[in-house]
N, C-alpha and C positions, 0 to 999 in steps of 0.2 A: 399536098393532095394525096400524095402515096400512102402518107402515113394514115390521111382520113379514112380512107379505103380499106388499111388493114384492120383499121378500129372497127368501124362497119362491118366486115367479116366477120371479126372476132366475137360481136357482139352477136352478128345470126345463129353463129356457131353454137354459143352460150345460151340463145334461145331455144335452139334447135334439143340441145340435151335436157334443158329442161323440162320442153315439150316429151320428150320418150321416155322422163323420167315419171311424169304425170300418167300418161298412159300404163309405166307398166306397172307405178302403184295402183290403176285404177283395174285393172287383171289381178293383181293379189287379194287372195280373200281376207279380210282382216277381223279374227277369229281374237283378239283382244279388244275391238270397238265395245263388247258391249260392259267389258272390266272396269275400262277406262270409265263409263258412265253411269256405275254402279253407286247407287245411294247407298249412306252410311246404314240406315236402315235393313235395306235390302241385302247386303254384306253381311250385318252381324244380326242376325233374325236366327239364329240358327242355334245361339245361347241361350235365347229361351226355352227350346226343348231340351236342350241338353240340361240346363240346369233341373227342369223336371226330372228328368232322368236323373241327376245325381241328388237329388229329394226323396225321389222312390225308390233310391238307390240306401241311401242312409233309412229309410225309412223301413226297408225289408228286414235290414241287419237283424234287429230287434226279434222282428217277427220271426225269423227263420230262425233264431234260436230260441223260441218259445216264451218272450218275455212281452208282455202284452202291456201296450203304454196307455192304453186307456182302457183301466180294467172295471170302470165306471159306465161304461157304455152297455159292457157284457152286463155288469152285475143289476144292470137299470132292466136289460129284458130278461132275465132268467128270474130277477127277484130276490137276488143271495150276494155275497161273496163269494168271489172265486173259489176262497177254502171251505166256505161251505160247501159248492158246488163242489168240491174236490172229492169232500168227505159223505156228502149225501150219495153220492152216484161215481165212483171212482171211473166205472168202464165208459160213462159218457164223457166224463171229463176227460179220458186217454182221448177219445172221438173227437172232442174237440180242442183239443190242443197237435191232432195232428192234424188236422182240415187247418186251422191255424199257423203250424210251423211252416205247410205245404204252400198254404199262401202267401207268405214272406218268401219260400225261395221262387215262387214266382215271380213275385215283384222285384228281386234282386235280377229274373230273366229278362224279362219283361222293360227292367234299369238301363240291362248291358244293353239289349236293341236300340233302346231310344237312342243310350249313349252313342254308340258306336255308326249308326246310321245318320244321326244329325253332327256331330263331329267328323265324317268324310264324307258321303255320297249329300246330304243334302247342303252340306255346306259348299260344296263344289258344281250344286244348281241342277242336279240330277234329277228328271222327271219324278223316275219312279220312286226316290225318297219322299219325296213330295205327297205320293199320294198312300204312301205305306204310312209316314206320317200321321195321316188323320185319324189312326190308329185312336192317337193319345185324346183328341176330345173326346172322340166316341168313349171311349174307356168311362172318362171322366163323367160323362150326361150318365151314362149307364148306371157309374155310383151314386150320383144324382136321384135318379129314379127308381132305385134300390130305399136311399136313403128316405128320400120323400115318400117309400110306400112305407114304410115303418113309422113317421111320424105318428099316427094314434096312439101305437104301441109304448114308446119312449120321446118321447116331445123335445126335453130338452136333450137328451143326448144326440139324437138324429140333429137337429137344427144345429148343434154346435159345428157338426161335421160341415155342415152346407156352405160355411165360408170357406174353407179352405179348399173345396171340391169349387168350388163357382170359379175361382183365382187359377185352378191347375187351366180351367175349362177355357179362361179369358185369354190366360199366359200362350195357351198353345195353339188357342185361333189368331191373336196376334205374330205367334212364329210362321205359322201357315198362313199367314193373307197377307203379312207386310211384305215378303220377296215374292208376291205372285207374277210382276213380270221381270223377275229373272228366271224363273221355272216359264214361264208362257208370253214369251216377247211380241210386240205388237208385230204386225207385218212390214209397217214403214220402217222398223229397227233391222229385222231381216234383212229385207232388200238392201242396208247401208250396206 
C-alpha cells in the first residue's frame, strides 16, 4: 500500500511538470512556427527572380561593351546595316552606340539589384523586398508596350522580341505571387 502511494505521488508529480511545461511553451513565442510550415514553393520562389537577374545580367555584358546581339532589329528600323549606318552618319552612329552601351551598363545595375535583393532580403520573407520587387514586371510590361507600339514600324522584329519579354513578365509574377503568404500571413497563422 506504501509503495501504491509513492507510485501515485510520483505520477502527480510527473503530471504536474508536465502541466508547467505546457504552460510555459504556451508563453513562448514561437517565431520558427511559420519555417516549419513553409511550402517548397514558397521557400524557393525567390530563384525565379534571381535567375532573371542573372539573364539581365549575362545579357547587359554584351551590351555594355558595345556589341549588339540582334543587330537585325536595329537594321529592320533604320533601313541599313549597321556599317552602313556607321559610314552614312558616323556622329549618329557615336549617339547611338552610346545610348546603347549606357543601356547595357544599366542592365548590368539594374542585374545586381535584382540579384542581391532576391538572394537575401526577399529570400528571407522581407516585406519591403516584396514590394521593391514588382520592380521587375513593371520593367517587363513596359518593354512590352514599348515593343507593341513599334509593331507597324518592324513587325517581325518587334514580335520576335514579345516572347521572351511575355516569359520574363510570367516568371516574375509567379516569383511574386507564389510566396504571398510568407510576405502576408493570414491572421489565424499570427495568433498561432
Amino acid at each position: 500500500m506504501v509503495y501504491a502511494a509513492l507510485l501515485d505521488l510520483e505520477l502527480m508529480l510527473e503530471l504536474e511538470k508536465v502541466r508547467k511545461m505546457e504552460k510555459l511553451n504556451e508563453s513562448v513565442p514561437r517565431a520558427s512556427a511559420g519555417v516549419t510550415s513553409e511550402k517548397l514553393y514558397e521557400k524557393y520562389a525567390w530563384i525565379l527572380l534571381f535567375a532573371i537577374g542573372v539573364i539581365m545580367l549575362v545579357g547587359g555584358v554584351p551590351h555594355s561593351l558595345g556589341i549588339n546581339t540582334d543587330p537585325e532589329t536595329v537594321e529592320s528600323f533604320i533601313g541599313m546595316t549597321l556599317n552602313e549606318f556607321k559610314n552614312s552618319n558616323p556622329g549618329f552612329f557615336d549617339l547611338y552606340t552610346y545610348y546603347f552601351r549606357f543601356g547595357g551598363w544599366s542592365d548590368l545595375g539594374v542585374a545586381f539589384f535584382i540579384m542581391a535583393i532576391s538572394l537575401t532580403a526577399y529570400r528571407k520573407g522581407e516585406k519591403f523586398a516584396w514590394y521593391a520587387l514588382w520592380f521587375i514586371p513593371a520593367f517587363f510590361m513596359g518593354c512590352t508596350a514599348i515593343t507593341m507600339s513599334t509593331v507597324p514600324t518592324s513587325v517581325e522584329s518587334s514580335l520576335s522580341l514579345l516572347l521572351p519579354i511575355s516569359m520574363f513578365v510570367i516568371l516574375s509574377l509567379l516569383g511574386l505571387l507564389l510566396p504571398y503568404r510568407k510576405f502576408f500571413p493570414s491572421k489565424a497563422v499570427l495568433k498561432a
